[in-house]
C-alpha positions as CSV (number, residue, x, y, z in Angstrom):
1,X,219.9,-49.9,-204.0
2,X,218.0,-49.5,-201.0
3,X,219.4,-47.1,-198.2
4,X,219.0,-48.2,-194.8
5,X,219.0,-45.4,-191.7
6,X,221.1,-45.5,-189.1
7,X,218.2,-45.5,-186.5
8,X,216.7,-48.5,-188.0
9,X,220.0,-50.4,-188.1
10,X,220.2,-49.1,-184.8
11,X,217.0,-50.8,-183.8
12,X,218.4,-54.2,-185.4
13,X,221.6,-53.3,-183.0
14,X,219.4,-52.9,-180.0
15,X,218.0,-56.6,-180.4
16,X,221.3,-58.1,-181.2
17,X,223.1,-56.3,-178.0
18,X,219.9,-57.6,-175.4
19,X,221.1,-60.9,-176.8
20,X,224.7,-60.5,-176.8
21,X,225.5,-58.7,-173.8
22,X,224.1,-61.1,-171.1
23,X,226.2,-63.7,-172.4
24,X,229.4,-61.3,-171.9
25,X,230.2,-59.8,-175.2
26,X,230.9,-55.8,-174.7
27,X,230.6,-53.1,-177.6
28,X,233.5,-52.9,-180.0
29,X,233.7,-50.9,-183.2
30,X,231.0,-48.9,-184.6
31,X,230.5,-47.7,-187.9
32,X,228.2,-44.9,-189.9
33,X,228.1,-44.4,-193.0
34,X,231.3,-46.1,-194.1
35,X,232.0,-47.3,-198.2
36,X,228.8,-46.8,-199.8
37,X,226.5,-46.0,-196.7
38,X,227.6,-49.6,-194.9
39,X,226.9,-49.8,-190.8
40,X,229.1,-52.1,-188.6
41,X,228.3,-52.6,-185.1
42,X,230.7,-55.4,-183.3
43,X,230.7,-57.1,-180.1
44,X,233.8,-58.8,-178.8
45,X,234.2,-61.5,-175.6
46,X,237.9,-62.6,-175.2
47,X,238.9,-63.5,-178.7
48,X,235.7,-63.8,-180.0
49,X,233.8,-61.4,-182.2
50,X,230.0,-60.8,-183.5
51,X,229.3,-58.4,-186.4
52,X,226.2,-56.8,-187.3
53,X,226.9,-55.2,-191.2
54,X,224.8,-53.4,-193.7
55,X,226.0,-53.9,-196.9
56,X,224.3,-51.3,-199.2
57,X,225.4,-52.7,-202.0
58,X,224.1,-56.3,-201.8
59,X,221.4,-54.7,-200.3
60,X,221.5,-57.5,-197.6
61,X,222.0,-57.2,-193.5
62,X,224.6,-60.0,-192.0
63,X,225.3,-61.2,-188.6
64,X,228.7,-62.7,-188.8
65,X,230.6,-65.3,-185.9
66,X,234.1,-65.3,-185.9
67,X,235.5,-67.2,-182.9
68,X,239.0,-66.2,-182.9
69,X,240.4,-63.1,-183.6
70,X,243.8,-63.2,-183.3
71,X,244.6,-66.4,-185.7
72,X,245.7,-65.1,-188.9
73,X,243.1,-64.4,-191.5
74,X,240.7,-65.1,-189.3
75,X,237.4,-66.5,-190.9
76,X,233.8,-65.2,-189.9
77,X,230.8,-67.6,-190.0
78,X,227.5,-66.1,-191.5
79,X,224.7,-66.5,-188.8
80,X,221.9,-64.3,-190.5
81,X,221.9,-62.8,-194.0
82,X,219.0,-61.3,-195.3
83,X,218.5,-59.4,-198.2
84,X,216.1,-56.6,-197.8
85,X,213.4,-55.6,-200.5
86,X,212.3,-52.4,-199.8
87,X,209.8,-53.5,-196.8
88,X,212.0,-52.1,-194.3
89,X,209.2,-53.1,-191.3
90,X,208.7,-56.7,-192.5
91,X,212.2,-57.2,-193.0
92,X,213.7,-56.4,-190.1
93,X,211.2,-58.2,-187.9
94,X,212.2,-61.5,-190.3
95,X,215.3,-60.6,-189.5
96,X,214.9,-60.1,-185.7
97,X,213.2,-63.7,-185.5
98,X,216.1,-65.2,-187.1
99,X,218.7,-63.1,-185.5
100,X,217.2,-64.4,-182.2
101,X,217.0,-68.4,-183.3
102,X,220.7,-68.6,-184.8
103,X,222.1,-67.1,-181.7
104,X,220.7,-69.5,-179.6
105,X,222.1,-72.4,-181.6
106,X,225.4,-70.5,-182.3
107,X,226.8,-68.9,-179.2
């Protein structure tokens, strides 16, 4: 299981809130360390929601759509997955390339 810092899931957050934020979506929740060493950053505008997650134990990092909130059991869309392989450099620039391509087809 690879462990991913918080100031490199940071970084990853950084690139993902330059995109997000000029198109109106504003900070949510944020979360360190949660089950197992996960990170969740989310981004909400009106009832929609963006989620950046670190799943330790897939070993993957997600960028997950959901466009309304407040339905019940509301489903989430996968933009970006990508699993990471202990190249933590080349990895998250693959992952900042494809972070920024999905969201321009996406939202």
């Amino acid at each position: 299981m690879i462990r991913l810092p918080a100031a490199r899931f940071d970084e990853l957050d950084s690139e993902l809130r330059a995109t997000l934020q000029p198109r109106g979506f504003a900070v949510g929740t944020r979360e360190r360390d949660g089950e197992m060493g996960s990170h969740t950053n989310e981004y909400n505008r009106g009832n929609e929601r963006v989620t950046l997650h670190w799943n330790p134990r897939d070993n993957a990092i997600c960028i997950y759509y959901t466009k309304d909130v407040t339905v019940p059991k509301p489903s989430a869309v996968v933009l970006v997955s990508l699993p990471l392989n202990g190249k933590l450099s080349r990895d998250i620039t693959v992952f900042a390339r494809q972070l920024h391509q999905r969201l321009e087809h996406a939202i």
